[in-house]
N, C-alpha and C positions, 0 to 999 in steps of 0.2 A: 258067600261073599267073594265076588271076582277079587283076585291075584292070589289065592290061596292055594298052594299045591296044585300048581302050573308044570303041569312037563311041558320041555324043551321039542319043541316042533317046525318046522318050517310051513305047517299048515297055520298053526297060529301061535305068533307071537304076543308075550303081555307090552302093552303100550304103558311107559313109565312117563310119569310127568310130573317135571320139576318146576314149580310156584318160586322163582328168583326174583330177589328186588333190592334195594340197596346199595345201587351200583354205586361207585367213586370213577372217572366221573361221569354224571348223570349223562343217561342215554347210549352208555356203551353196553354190546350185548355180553350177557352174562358168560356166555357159553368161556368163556377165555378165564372165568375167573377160579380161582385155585378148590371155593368150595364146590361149583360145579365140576369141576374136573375131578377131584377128586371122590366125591360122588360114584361117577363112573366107573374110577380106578376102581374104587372098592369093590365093587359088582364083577368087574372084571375076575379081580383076582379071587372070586366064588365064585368062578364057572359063568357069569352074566354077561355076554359080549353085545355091547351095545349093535343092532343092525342086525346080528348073525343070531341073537336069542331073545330080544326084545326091541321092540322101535320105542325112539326117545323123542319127547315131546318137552321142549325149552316155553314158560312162556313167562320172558322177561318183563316188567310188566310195573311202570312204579304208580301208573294213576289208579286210583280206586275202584272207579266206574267201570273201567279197562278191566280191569283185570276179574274185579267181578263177574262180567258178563263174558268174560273170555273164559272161565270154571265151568260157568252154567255152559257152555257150548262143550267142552271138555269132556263134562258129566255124560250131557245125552249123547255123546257120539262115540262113549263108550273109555273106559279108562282102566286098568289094575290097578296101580295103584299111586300114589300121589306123593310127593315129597315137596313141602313148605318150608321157604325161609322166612321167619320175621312172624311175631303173632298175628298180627291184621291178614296174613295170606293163611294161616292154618285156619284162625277161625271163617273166610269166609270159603274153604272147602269144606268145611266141619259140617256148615251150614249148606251148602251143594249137594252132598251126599249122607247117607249112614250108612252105606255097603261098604264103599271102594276102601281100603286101608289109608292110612296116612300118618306121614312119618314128618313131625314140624322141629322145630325149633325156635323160641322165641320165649318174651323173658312175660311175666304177667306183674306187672306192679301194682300192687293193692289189689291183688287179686283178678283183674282183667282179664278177662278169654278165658280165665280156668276151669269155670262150668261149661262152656263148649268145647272145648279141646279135651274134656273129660269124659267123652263119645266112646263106648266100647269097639269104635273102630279107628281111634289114635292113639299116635304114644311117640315120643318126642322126649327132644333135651330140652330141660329148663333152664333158663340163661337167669346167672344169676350175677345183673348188670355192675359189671368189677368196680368201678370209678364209685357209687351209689348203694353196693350191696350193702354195706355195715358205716355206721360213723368212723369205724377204723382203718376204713381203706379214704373216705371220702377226707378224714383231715389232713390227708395229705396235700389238700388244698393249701396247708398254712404255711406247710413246707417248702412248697412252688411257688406259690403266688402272695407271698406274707404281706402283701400292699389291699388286698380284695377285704372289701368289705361288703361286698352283697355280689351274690351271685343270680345272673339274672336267666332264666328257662322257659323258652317258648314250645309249644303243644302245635299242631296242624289241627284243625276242626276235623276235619274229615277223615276220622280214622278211630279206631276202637279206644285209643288211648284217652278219648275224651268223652267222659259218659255226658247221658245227658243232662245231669245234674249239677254238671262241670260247663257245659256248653252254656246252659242259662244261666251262670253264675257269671260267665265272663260277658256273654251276650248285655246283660243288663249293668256291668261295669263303664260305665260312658264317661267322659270330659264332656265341659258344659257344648264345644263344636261337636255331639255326637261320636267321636273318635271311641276306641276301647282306650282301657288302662291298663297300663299293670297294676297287677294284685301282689299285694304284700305279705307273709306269713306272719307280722310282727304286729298286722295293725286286723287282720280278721279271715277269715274265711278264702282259703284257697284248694282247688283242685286236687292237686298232690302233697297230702297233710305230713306223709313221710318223709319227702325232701324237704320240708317246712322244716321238719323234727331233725334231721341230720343238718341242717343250718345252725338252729338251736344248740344243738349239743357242740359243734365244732366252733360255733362262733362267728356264723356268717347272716346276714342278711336273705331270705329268699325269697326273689320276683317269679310270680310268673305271669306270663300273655298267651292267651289262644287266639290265634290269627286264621286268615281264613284265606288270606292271599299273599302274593308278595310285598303287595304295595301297602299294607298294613302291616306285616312285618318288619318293610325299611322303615316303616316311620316309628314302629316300636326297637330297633335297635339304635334309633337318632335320641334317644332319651338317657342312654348308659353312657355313665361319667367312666371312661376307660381310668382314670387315676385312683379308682375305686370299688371297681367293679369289673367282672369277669363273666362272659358268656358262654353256657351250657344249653346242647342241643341233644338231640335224640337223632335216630335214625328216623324217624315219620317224616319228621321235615321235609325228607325225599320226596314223600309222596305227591308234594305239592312244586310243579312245575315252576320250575322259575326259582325257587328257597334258594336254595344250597346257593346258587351264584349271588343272591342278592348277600347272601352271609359273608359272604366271600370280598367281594367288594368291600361292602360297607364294614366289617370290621378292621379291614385293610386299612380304609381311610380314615378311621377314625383310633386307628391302635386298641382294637378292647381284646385282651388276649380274650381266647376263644376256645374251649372245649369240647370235642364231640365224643358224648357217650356214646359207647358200643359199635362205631367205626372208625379204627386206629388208623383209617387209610385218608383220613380228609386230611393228615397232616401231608399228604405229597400232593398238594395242590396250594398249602402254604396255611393252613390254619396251625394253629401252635401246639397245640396236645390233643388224640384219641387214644382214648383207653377200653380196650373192646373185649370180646369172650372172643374164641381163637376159631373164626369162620374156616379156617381154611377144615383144621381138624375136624369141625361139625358136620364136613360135608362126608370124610370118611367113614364117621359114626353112622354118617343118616346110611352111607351106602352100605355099609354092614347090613344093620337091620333090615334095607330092604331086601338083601339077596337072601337074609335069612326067610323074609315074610314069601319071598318067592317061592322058597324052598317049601312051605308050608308051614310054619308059624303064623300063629296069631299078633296083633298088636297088643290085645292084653296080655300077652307073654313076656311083653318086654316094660319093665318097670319104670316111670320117668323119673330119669334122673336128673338133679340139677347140675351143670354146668357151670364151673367155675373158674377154668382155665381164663388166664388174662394175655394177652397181649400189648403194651401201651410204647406208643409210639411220637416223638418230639420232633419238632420242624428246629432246626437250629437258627439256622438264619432270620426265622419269623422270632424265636428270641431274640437274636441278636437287634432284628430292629427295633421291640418293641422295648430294650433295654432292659433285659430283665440279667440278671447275676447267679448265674445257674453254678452252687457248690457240685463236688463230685458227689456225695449224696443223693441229692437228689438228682442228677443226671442217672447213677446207677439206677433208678427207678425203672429210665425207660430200657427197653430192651431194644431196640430200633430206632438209630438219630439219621433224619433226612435233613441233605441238604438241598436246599432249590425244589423246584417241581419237580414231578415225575411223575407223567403223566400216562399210567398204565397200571391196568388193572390188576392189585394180589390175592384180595382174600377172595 
């Protein structure tokens, strides 16, 4: 298996390459952001000096297609070994290679990617998404947002997170003009049965939409009664060109406070709350492990653990417009209050 007990040579160096995606904001290169940096630091501070003991390969990368076929180019031109953010990027090097090591990080909901990422050549932190992991973190909804009565969660098509069984359940969802619908938890059959079940229990309503572009998106967030309702996003959404801005906008104008699981960083662009696992630390983690696999460890040496560290981070000002009465309670919640934009990349 290439990268394994690799001495340090100026004849050859191992070629590291890191699978980054889920930029804040979209189309900024990764290279600046805190988990790729720190990455490196970690390496460093085990003897791994980027340039002088390994060349580093960035490949920033949020379309699907891209990035897929930018792996497969990866693979045949030779790699040691590979570091993944975000399940959708572990599983499609899982599927690239069975040799090269790979070190992911990424959360599997209802089980997703967990049989490919279970390859006796990965091993990874399990994110275990804060906002959504247990009813006991999620009803803290009731506490922030005590007006919400249904919580609305849109899916991108084109990503692992929407099997196919999921895909033709929304696909065949129509309004009588052909449009999609949302799907209801309360009236039959949706998707994500466990977010259905954490509604259930805390006392919310759960929509969800699988969308397939932006311009089906804006038309599915023109349907949520902001005086009632609260929008919940995923990172995948990323991956679909154009999302993030249209969310941006349009919940702007229309005030629907707005949620993004698992990146705390969309609040410094003016969204109202993310509550994330702590990217910056995972990039540390991942660069341990790798200097160790360099050193000659295996990946089945290293146990996957889940990930639970939270981060959560509140735009003040997008409270303040959107009227909401934040006690110090639940402000202590967050760890991090922005004010206004800030328009530079952290985690």
């Amino acid at each position: 298996m290439r990268g394994l007990g690799i001495a340090k040579s100026a004849s050859h160096k191992p070629r590291i390459a890191v699978l980054n995606s889920y930029n804040i904001p979209p189309g900024k290169a990764g290279r600046e952001s805190k988990r790729v940096q720190n990455f490196l630091a970690a390496l460093a501070a085990r003897g791994w000096t980027e340039g002088k003991d390994f060349e580093f390969i960035l490949l920033d990368i949020e379309e699907r297609p891209a990035m897929h076929a930018a792996i497969r180019e990866l693979v045949d031109e030779g790699v040691d070994l590979i570091q993944a953010y975000g399940t959708p990027n572990g599983v499609a090097a899982a599927k690239a290679t069975s040799d090269v090591p790979i070190i992911y990080v990424g959360a599997h909901p209802e089980g997703i990617g967990e049989e490919t990422l279970g390859a006796s050549n990965v091993t990874g932190k399990v994110l275990g998404l804060p906002f959504t992991a247990s009813y006991k973190n999620f009803r803290f909804i009731r506490r922030f947002l005590p007006h919400v009565q249904t919580v609305w969660t849109v899916f991108f098509e084109d990503t692992v997170f929407v099997r196919p069984e999921m895909r033709e359940l929304h696909r065949a969802a129509r309004d009588r003009a052909g449009r999609r619908v949302w799907l209801s938890g309360k009236d039959g059959p949706v998707g994500f049965r466990t977010l259905a079940g954490l509604g259930d229990i805390v006392g919310v309503e759960y929509r969800e939409l699988v969308f397939s572009d932006p311009e089906e998106l804006d038309r599915g967030l023109q349907e949520i009664d902001p005086r009632t309702g609260a929008f919940m996003n995923y990172n995948e959404l990323l991956h679909c060109p154009g999302a993030f801005d249209v969310v941006l906008s349009r919940t702007r104008e229309m005030g629907i406070p707005t949620i993004f699981n698992n990146n705390a960083q969309a609040v410094t662009l003016g969204l109202l709350a993310g509550f994330a696992a702590d990217w910056a630390d995972l990039g540390r983690q991942s660069g341990e492990i790798a200097a160790r696999i360099l050193d000659g460890a295996r990946p089945r040496d290293f146990p996957r653990e889940v990930h639970m560290d939270q981060v959560a981070w509140i735009n003040l000002d997008t409270a303040q417009r959107l009227g909401l009465d934040l006690d110090d309670e639940v402000l202590g919640y967050f760890d991090l209050p922005i004010t206004g934009q800030v328009d530079t990349l952290c985690m």
